[in-house]
C-alpha positions as CSV (number, residue, x, y, z in Angstrom):
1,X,-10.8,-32.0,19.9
2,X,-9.5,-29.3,18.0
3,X,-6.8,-26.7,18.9
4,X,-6.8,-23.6,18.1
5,X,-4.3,-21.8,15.8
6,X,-2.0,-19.6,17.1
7,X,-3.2,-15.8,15.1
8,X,0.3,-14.0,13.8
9,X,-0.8,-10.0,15.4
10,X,1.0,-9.1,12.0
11,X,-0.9,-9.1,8.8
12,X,1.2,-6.7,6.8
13,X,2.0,-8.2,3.5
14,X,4.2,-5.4,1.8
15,X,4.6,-1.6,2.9
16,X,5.8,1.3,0.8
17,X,7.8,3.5,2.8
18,X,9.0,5.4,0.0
19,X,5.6,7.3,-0.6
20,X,5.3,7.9,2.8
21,X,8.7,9.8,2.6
22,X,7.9,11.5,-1.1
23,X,3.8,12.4,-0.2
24,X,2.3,14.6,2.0
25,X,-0.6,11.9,2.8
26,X,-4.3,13.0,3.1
27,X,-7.1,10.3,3.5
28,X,-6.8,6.8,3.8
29,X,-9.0,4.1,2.0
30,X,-8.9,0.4,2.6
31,X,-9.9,-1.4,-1.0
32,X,-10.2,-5.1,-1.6
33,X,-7.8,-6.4,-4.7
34,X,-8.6,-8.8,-7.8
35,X,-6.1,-11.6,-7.7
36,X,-5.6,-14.8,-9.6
37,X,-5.1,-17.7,-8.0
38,X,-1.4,-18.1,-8.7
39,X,-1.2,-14.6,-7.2
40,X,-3.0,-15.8,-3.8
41,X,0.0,-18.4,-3.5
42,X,2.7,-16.1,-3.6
43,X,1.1,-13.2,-1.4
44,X,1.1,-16.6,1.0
45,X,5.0,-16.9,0.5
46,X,5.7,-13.0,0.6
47,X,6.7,-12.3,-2.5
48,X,5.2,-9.0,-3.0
49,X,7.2,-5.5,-3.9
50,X,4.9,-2.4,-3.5
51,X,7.3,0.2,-4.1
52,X,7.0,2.6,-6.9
53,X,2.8,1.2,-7.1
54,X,0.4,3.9,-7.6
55,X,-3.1,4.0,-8.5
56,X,-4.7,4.6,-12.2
57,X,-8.5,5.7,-12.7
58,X,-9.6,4.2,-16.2
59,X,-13.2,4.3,-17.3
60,X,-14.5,4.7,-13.6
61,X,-12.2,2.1,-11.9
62,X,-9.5,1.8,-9.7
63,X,-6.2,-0.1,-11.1
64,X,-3.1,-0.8,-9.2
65,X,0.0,-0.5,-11.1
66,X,3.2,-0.8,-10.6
67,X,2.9,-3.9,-7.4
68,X,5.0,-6.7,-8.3
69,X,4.0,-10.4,-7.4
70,X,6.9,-12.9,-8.2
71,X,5.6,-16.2,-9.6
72,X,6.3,-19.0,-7.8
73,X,8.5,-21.4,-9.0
74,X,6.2,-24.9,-8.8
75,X,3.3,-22.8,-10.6
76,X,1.2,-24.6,-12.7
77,X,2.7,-24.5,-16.3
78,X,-0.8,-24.4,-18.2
79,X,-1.0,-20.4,-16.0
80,X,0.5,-17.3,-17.6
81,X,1.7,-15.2,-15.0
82,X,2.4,-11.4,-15.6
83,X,4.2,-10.3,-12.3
84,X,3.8,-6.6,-13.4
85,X,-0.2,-6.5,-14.7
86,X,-2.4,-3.7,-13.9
87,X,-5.2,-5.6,-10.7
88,X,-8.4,-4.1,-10.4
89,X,-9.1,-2.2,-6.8
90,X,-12.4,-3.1,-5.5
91,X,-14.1,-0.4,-4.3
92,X,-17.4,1.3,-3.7
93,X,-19.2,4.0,-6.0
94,X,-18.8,6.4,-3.3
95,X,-15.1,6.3,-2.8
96,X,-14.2,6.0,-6.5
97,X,-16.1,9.6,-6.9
98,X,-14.4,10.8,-3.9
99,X,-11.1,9.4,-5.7
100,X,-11.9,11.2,-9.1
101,X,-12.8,14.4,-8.2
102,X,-9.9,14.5,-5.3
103,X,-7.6,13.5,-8.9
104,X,-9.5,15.3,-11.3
105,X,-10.5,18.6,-9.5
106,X,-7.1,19.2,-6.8
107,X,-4.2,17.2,-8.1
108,X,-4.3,15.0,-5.4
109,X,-2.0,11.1,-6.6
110,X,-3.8,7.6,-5.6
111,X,-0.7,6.0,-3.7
112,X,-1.0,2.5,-2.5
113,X,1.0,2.2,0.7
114,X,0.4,-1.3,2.3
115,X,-0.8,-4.6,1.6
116,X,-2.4,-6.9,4.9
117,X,-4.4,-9.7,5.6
118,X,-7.8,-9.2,7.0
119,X,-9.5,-11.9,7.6
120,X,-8.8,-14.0,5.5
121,X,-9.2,-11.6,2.1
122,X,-6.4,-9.4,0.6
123,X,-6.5,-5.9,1.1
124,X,-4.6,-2.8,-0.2
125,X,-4.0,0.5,2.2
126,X,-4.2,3.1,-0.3
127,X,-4.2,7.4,0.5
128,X,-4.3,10.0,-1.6
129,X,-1.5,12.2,-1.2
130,X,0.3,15.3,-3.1
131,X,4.4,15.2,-4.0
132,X,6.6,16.9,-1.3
133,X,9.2,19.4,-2.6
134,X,12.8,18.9,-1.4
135,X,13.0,21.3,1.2
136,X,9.6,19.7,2.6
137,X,11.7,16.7,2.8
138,X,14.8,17.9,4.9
139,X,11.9,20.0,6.9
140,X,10.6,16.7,7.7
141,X,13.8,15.0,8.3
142,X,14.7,17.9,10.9
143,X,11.7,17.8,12.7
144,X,12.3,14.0,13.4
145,X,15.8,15.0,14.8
146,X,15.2,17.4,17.1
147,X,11.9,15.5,18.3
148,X,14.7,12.8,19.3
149,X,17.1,15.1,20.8
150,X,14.0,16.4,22.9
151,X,12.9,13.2,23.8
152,X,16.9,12.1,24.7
153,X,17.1,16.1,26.9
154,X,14.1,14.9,29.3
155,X,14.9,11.7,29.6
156,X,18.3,12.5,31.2
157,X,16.8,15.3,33.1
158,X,15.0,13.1,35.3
């Protein structure tokens, strides 16, 4: 008889909170990601970095650049791994036109924001987004406050 597996509820890999805090985000696009096998085993162990990763358009594909994926240490020694290299995004005709003319046409940055499980495949959170100026930022930070000190006033009203 087999027992069943206890499912973790959380498949996040790696998040980016920087871009969250530097963009103004817009739409959101789930893509799939080309790994290597050596790659697969150290997603597995967490040793993914997906700050400062954006996204490239080069001869109508999508490229992540800028994710980091640390080698791990018992890796085969007949592999090259590049911890740094540029993966291919795999995505469908209509959202890579939707990407490029967003890009292309408005301005608009490719900014990959989380990585997660689902199922049992890889996949890459990705938004397009435009820079916020400084005072966007303290706007934003200011907002946050006093939706806490609102939150705190009617709690202790009641």
């Amino acid at each position: 008889m087999k027992t069943k597996k206890s499912k973790s509820t959380n498949n996040t890999i790696a998040l980016n909170k920087k871009a969250r805090h530097d963009y103004i985000l817009q739409d959101k696009i789930e893509a799939g990601i080309e790994l290597q096998g050596w790659e697969v085993k150290s997603i597995r162990s967490g040793k993914v970095n997906l700050s400062d990763s954006y996204v490239t358009l080069h001869k109508g594909e999508a490229f992540l650049v800028g994710s980091t994926i640390q080698p791990l240490n018992q890796a085969s020694s007949h592999v090259v791994c590049e911890p740094l290299r540029q993966r291919k995004l795999l995505l469908n005709k209509r959202e890579l036109d939707k990407l490029i003319g967003s890009v292309e046409r408005q301005g608009y940055s490719i900014l990959a924001t989380a990585m997660y499980w689902k199922k049992n495949w890889v996949k890459v959170e990705i938004y397009l987004g435009k820079g916020k100026h400084e005072h966007d930022k303290r706007d934003a930070v200011k907002d946050r406050d006093w939706a806490r000190d609102k939150e705190r006033m009617m709690k202790h009203k009641v």
